[in-house]
N, C-alpha and C positions, 0 to 999 in steps of 0.2 A: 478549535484545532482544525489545520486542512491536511489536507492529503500528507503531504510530505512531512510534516509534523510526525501524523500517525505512523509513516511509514518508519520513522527514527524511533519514535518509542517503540514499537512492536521490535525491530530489530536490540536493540539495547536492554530491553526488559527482561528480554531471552538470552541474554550475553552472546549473540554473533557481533562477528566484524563484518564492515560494510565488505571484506574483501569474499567473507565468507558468503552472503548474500550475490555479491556480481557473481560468482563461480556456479552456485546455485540454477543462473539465469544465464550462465552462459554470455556474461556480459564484460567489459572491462570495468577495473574499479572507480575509472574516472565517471562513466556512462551512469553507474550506482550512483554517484557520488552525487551529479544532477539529478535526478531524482530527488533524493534527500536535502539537499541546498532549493527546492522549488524550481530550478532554471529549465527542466524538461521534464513531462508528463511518464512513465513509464509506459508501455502497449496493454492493451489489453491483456493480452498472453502472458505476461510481466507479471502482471496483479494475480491473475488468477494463480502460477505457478508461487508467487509470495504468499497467498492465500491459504493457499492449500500447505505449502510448507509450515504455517505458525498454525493450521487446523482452524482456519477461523473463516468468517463470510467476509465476500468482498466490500459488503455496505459496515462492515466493521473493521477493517482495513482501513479503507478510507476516511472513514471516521463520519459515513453519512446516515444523518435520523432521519427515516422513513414518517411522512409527517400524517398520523393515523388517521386523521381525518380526511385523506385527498381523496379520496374515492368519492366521499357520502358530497363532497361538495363538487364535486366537477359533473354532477347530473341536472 
């Protein structure tokens, strides 16, 4: 799953409308809508205030695995 996948299922799983999300963000609904289509990344600021709305981490958001072993090998 990437980004924007995740970013539809967190919204849908929870029953908002994308309309309800842009409002959230202060954003128009067309601006949400690429987001969610992949065609534009949302801001940093974006994520985190999504983040924080669904109570979740941004690497869960996003849908990113933390790969446990990166530390022990990059020495």
């Amino acid at each position: 799953m990437n980004m924007h996948e995740s970013l539809r299922q967190q919204r849908v799983s929870r029953n908002f409308t994308r309309q309800q999300i842009a409002d959230l963000l202060e954003i128009s609904l067309r601006a949400y809508q690429t987001y969610e289509t992949g065609t534009r990344e949302p801001s940093i600021n974006s994520l985190i205030k999504i983040a924080d709305f669904y109570n979740i981490s941004l690497d869960e958001l996003v849908d990113r695995q933390f790969p446990k072993n990166f530390l022990m090998n990059s020495e």
